[in-house]
N, C-alpha and C positions, 0 to 999 in steps of 0.2 A: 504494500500500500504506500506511495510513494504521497511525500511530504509535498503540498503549492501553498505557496505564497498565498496570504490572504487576498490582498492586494491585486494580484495577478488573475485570483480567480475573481475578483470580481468585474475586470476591466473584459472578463470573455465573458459571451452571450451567443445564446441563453447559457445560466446555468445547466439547468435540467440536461441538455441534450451534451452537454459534456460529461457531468454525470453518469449519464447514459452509454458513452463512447466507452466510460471507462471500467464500464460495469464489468467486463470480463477478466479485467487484470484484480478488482477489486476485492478478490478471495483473500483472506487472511493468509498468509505463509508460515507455517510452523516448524521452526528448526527440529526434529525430532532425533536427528543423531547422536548427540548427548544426553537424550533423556532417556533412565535408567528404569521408570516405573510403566506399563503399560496403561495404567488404567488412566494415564498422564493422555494417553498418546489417542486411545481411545475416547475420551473425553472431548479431545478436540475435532475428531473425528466427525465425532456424534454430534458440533457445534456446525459442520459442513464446511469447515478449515481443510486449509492442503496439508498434509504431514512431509514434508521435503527431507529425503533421504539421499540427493543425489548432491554432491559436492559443486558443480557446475550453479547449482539455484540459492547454494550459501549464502550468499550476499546481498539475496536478494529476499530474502527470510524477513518479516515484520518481527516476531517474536523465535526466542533462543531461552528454548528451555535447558539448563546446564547443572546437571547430577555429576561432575567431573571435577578435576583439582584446576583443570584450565580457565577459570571461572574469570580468573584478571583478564590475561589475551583478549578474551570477551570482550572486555568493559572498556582494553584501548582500542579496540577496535568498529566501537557499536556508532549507530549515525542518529541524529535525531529522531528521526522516522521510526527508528526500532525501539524494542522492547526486551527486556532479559528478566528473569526471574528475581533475582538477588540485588540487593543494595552493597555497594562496599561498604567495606568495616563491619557486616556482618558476623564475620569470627572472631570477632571479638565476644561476641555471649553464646559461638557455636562452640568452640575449641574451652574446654572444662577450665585451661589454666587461666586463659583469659577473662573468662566468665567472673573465675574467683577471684583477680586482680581487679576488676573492676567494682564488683559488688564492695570487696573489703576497702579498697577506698572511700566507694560511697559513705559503708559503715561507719566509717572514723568523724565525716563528716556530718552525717543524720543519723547517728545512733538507734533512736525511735523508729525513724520511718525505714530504715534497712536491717531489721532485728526478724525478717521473715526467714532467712534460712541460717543453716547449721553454723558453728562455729567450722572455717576454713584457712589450709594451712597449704599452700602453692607450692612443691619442692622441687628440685631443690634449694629453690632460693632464701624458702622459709624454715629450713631445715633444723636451723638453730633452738628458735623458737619451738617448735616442733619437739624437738628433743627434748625443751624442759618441760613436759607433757607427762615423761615416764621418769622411775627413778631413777637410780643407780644399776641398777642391776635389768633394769631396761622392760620393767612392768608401768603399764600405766597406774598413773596415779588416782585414786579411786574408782579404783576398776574400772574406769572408763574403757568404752570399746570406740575404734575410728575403722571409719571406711575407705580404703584406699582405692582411688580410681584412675586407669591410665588419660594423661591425657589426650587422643585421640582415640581412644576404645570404643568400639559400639558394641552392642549386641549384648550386651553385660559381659563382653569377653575382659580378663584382668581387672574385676574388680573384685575385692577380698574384703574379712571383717577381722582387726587381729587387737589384741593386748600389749602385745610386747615391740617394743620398738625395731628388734632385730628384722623383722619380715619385712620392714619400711623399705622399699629402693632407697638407694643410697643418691644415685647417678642417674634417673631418670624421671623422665614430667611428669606426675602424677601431681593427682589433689587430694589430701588427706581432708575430711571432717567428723565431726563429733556425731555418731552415731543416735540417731533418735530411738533410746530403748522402748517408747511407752507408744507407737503410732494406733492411729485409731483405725481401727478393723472391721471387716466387711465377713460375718458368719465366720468369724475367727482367725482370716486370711490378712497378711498383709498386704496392701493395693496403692498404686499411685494412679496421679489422672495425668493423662494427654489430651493438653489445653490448644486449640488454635487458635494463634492471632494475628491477624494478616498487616504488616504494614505499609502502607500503600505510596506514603507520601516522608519524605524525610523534610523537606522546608517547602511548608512546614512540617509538622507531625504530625502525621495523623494513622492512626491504628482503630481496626477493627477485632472485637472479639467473639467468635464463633459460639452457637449456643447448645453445639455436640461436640464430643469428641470420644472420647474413650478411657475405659476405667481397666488397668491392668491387675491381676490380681496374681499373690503367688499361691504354687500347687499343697505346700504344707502349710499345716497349722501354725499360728505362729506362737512363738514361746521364745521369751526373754535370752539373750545368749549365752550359751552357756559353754564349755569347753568341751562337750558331747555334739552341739548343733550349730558352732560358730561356722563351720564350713559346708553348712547346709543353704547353696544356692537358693534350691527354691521355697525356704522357708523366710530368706530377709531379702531377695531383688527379685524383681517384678517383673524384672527384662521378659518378652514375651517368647525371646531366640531363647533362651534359658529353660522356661518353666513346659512350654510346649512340649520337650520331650519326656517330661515328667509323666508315668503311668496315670496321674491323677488329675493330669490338664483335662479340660471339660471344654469340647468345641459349646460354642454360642447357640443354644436351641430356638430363640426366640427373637423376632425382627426389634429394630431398634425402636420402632413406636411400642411395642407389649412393655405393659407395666411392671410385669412378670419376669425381667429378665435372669438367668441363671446362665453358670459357667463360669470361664476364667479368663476371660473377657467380653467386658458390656459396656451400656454406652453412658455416657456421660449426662447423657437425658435422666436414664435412668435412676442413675445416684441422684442426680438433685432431686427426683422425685422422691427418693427414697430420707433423703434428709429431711425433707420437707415434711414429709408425714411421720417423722421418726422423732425428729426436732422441731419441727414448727417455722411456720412461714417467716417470722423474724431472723431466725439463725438461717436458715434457705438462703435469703437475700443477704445478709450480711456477709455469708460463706461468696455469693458470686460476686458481691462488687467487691471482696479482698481478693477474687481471682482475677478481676480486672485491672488492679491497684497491683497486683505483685507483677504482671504481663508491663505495666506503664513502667512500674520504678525500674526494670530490667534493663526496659528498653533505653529509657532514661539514663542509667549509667553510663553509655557511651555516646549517648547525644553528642557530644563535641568531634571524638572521634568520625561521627558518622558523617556531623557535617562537612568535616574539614577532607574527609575521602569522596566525598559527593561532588564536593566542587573542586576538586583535582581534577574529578574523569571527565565534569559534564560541565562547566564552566561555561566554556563555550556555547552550549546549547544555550546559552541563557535569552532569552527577547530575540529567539529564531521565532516568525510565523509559522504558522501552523493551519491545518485544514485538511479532513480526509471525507472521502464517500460513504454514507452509511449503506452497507450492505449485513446479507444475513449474515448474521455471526459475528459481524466486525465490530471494531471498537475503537474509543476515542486512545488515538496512539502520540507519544510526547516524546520526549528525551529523559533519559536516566532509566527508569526499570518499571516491571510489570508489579513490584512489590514485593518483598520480602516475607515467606510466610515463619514467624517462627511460633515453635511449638515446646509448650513449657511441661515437662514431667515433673511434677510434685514428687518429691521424694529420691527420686532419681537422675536429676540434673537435668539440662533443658538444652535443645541443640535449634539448630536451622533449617529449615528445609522449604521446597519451592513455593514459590509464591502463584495467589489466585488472584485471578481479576476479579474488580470491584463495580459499579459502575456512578459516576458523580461527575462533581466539575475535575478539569484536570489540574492538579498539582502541578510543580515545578518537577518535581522529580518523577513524574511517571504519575501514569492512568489507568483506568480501569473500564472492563471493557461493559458492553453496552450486552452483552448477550446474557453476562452472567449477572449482571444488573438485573436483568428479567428473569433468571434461575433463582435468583433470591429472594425475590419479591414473591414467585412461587412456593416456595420453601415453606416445608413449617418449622423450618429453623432458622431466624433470625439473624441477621450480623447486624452490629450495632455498633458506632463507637464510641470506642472506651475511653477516646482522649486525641483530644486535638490542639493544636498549640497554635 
């Protein structure tokens, strides 16, 4: 979908029959060779987008969806006209070390308002500190237990629960924090949520909070740690690559609207229904706008970061006209990105992953498109923002 001049289109006439001219070329273009999820690819599909797999039409791509470590290349490479999933300076709250360097800053400075996660120890840089954690003899001190996680780990691969300082890396990135002994449990399992938040606009800010997402659960009862079940994966991480092979994982029997839901993982609808009636509409609501509040202050912590990477890549783009065809599917297209979506695991640390269109006015930094503007407004799930600056 190629960028004209405001100005330009308006000095030709008729509109419409330009329009018109252009209608063929006017299909969305979908970079799909970087994107790693099907149901990504298939989506767009289903919107009547092209999915371009052939390297010859690369460049000629509106949107570049990118599951790959090439993510920058992208972003010196992209034109006003296009679209990419991701905001730079993103990994800064994807990559665990980062996440903790920045919160723990935050902390120093708002105590109060950034006292929502665990006490966290970045190594090896924090190692010192760290170490006076245990005694002499390399036991924690009041039997505290810490959970050690690689920095770049997914899948719960390399993360561990220990007491003694020995089993700590010495020499590699990991995030050490304070183990939350007492979490609160789902029929005696412990569970984290998977939060989505889409954000759409970096200057300004603007974030959306999805009103599903997913409730993970682990396959064993849960019970305090003990030096019998500390190395009992799926009784303390929730990771679903984890607990799935477990004899006790329970596929999802029931759709994500049934109130009814059971298994070892359900949806996020669900829990709050289940708060709701468990707890009471007061605590319901107080529970989901601290899940909005904890999704903002996140994102908040690298505000600065974000912007100062934004207008590195896209600068230039700044007071370019603009103007595109509405065709089916299509959408209002800008410079900078199609949105960042990041997705917050309670309990389990919180990473990044692709971004969905929105549909509204456009931003400075990227738009949202017009088709899933109408899948939302369909939807009986809701986005809403959580915060705009």
């Amino acid at each position: 979908m190629a960028l004209v001049p405001v100005q330009q289109a308006a000095n030709k006439a008729p509109a419409a029959k330009q329009l018109k001219k252009r209608k063929p070329n006017s299909k969305v273009w979908f970079w799909a060779v970087d994107c790693r999820y099907s149901v990504i690819v298939d989506a767009v599909r289903g919107l009547g987008w092209r999915a371009v797999e052939d390297e010859k039409n690369e460049s000629k791509s509106n949107i570049y969806w990118i599951d790959v470590a090439a993510i920058h290349e992208r972003f010196r490479s992209i034109q006003p006209w296009q679209m990419i999933n991701h905001f730079p300076g993103m990994p800064n709250i994807a990559r665990k070390n980062r996440m903790g360097q920045n919160l723990n800053r935050m902390l120093k400075m708002f105590p109060r308002e950034y006292s929502f996660y665990p006490r966290t120890w970045v190594l090896p840089g924090e190692l010192s500190d760290f170490r006076a954690q245990f005694d002499e003899k390399g036991n924690s001190i009041g039997n505290k237990i810490y959970i050690i996680k690689p920095d770049t780990g997914c899948q719960g691969r390399g993360i561990f629960l220990t007491r003694t300082f020995d089993q700590v890396p010495q020499h590699e990135n990991v995030v050490a924090q304070l183990y939350i002994k007492k979490p609160l449990l789902l029929d005696g399992f412990k569970f984290d949520l998977r939060i989505y938040c889409l954000v759409s606009s970096v200057k300004p800010l603007r974030m959306y909070l999805f009103h599903d997402g997913l409730v993970r659960m682990c396959t064993e009862a849960y019970v305090k740690p003990t030096k019998q079940n500390i190395s009992n994966v799926c009784m303390h991480l929730t990771n679903y690559a984890v607990n799935k092979h477990n004899s006790n994982f329970q596929q999802p029997t029931a759709k994500a609207s049934s109130e009814n839901e059971n298994g070892s993982k359900r949806s996020l609808h669900w829990f709050m229904t289940w708060v709701r009636e468990n707890k009471g509409d007061v605590k319901a609501d107080w529970l989901w706008n601290r899940i909005g509040i904890l999704c903002v202050r996140t994102v908040l912590s690298i505000m600065p970061t974000l912007s100062r990477e934004y207008d590195q890549h896209f600068r230039s783009f700044n007071g370019i006209p603009w103007s595109f065809p509405q065709s089916s599917g299509a959408g209002a297209y800008g410079s900078g990105g199609l949105g960042a979506g990041a997705t917050a695991g309670a309990g389990s640390g919180s990473g990044a992953s692709g971004g969905r269109a929105g549909g509204e006015d456009r931003p400075r930094s990227g738009s949202r498109g017009k088709a899933a503007g109408e899948a939302r407004s369909q939807s009986r799930w809701v986005v809403r923002p959580c915060f705009e600056s």
